[in-house]
N, C-alpha and C positions, 0 to 999 in steps of 0.2 A: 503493500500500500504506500510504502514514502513513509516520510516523517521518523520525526525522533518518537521515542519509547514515551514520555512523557506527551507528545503529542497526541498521540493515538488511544493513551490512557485518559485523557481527558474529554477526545472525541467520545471513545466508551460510555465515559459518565454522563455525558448530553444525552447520548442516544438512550439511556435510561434513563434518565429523569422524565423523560418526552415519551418515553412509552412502545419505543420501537427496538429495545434490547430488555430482557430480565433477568434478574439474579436468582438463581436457583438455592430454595430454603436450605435444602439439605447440606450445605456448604456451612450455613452459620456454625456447626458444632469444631471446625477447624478454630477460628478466631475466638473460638470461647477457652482453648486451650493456651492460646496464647501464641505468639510467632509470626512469623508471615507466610504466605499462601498467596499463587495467582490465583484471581477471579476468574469465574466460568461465568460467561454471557449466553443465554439461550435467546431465542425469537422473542419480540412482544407482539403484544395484539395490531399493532399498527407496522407490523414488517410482511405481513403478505402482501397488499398492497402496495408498499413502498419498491417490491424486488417484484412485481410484476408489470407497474410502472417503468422503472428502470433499468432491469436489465431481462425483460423478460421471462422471467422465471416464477412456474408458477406453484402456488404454494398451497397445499389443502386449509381453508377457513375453519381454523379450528381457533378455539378459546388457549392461546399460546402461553397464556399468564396463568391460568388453571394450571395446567400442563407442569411447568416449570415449578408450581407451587409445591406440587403434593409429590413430584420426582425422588426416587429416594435416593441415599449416598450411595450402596450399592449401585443401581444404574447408571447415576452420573459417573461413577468412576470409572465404568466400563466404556460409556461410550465418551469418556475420555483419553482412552488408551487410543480406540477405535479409529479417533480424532487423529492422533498421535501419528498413530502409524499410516492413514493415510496423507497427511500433509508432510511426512516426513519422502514418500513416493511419488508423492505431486510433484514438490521442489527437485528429487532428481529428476523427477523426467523432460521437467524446465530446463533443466543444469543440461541433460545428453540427448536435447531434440524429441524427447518420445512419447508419443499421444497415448495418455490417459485418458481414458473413456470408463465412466463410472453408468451406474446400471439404467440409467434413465438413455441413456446412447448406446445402450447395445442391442435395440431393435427389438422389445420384448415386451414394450405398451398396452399393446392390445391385449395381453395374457393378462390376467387378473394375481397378483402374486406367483409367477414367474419362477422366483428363487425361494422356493418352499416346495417340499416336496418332501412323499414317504418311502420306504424301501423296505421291501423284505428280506431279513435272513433269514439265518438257517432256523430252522422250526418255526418258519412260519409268520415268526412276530413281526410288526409293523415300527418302524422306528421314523422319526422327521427330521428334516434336514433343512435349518434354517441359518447361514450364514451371516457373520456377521456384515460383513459387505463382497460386494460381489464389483469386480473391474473388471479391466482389458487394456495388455499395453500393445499399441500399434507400432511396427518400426516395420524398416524396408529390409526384404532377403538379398541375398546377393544376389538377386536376378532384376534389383528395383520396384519388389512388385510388396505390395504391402500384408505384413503377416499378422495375426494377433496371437497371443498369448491372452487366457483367462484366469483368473484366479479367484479363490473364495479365500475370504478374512476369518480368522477366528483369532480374537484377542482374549489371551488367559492371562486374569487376574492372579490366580492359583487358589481361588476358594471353592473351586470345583474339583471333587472327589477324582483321581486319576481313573480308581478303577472301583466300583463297587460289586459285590455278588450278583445282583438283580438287576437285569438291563432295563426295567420299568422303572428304573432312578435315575438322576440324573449322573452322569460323570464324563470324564475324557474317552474314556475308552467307549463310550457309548457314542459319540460322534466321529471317531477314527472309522467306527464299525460301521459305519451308517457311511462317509465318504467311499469306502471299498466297494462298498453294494453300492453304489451307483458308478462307480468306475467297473466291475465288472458285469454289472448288468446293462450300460450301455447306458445309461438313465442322461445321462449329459448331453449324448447324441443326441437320441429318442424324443427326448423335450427339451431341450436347450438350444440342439444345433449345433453346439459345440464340439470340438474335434477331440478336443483334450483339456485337462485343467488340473493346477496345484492347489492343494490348499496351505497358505500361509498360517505359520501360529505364532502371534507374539506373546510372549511371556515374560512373567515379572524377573524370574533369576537364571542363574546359569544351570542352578541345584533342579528347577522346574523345569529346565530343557531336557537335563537328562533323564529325570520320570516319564517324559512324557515318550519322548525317542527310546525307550526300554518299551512302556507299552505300546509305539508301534512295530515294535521288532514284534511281537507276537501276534500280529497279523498276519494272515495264510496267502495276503498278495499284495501289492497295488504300494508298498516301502516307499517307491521313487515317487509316490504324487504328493509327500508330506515335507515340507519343510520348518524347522523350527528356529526362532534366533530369541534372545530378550531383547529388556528393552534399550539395553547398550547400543544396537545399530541403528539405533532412531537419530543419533546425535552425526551420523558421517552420511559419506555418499551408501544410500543404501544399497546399491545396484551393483558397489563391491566389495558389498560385506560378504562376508561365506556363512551360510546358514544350514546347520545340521539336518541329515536326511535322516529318515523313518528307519534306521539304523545305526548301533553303538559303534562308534567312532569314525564316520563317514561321517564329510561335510560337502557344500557345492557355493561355487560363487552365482549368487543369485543373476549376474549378469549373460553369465551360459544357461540359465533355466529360461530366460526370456529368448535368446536368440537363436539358441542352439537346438532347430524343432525338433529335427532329428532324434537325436539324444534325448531329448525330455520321452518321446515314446516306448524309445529304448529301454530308459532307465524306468520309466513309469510301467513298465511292462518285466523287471524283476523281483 
């Protein structure tokens, strides 16, 4: 946007007092402990309007001040990772030419919730598969012709149970399980269109990357489509970071997962 830090934090506080930014309640319990803390800005009731006006974009008429009110700190903290890590792949793909396309540009409108969807495994049960954000990086192959790469987001906190007994609870291994069965039931083709896909996992530690890369070693296929990193590669170029694959002691530089299509099927198919 321009301007100094101080400037834009003051823009911030205009745009909330006027009613077209709001501060989310759940935040007050930080500054009650004492410290400092950034501020989280959600929509106000007068920002639909305002980004349909001006830069055409448009935005469901909802009560945005409601919303923001009764938001709990678990949520806001997730989808401030979620935040995180996608403006942290924004700014690279600014920085090395490369067109991010987020889920409203990937030609899927007309479908009514699109990236939701169930799968069955083995005995039968029904499991759903709702990511936390769904993109596409566009760059040109060596032939000039332009290729995409998809991905699904799953930001971990680490307050989700890696593995629990009972797949009718919630845990990690219960969406590792659920991305496999749609990689080998074709589910991504079928209803997506999609050729191929990774799904990204950011997480809080290094200690959490490795839980999580042990249980998808005990998956029976599909290793190469899971990539894990924390939240250390939010701060560099993330495109060459090297991010741990769906097995103990294997990593990949996220830069070859995007270009190298080849190999992603290859590897997606160990």
């Amino acid at each position: 946007m321009g301007g100094s830090p101080q400037q834009i934090l003051r823009r911030l506080k205009l745009l909330y007092h006027h009613g077209y930014l709001e501060r989310p309640r759940a935040q007050l319990q930080y500054y009650e402990r004492g410290g400092s803390r950034s501020i989280a800005y959600g929509l106000g009731d007068k920002s639909g309007t305002c980004l349909k006006n001006e830069l055409g974009i448009a935005v469901h008429h909802d009560s945005w001040d409601e919303k923001n009110h009764v938001i709990g700190r678990v949520f806001l903290e997730h989808a401030l990772l979620v935040a995180d890590v996608m403006v942290a792949i924004e700014l690279t793909c600014r920085k090395r030419g490369i067109r991010l396309l987020y889920e409203d540009q990937l030609g899927f409108q007309t479908e009514r919730q699109p990236f939701r969807w169930k799968v069955k495994i083995n005995g039968g049960q029904k499991l759903g598969v709702i990511p936390d954000r769904v993109f596409a990086l566009e760059f040109p192959d060596t032939n000039g012709t332009n290729q995409r790469a998809h991905f699904f987001l799953e930001a971990d906190r680490g307050t989700m149970p890696v593995a629990r007994r009972n797949l009718s609870q919630t845990s990690f291994r219960r969406k590792l399980l659920a991305y496999e069965a749609t990689w080998t039931q074709n589910l991504h083709r079928t209803r997506l269109g999609i050729h191929r896909f990774r799904v990204l996992t950011v997480t809080t530690s290094a200690a959490r990357v490795n839980s999580l890369v042990e249980a998808c070693s005990q998956l029976k296929s599909g290793h190469g489509l899971f990539l894990f990193a924390d939240q250390s590669i939010l701060t560099g170029d993330i495109l060459m970071e090297r991010w741990r694959i769906g097995r103990p002691g294997r990593d990949r530089r996220f830069k070859r997962v995007v270009t190298d299509s080849d190999k992603c099927v290859t590897l997606a198919g160990k």
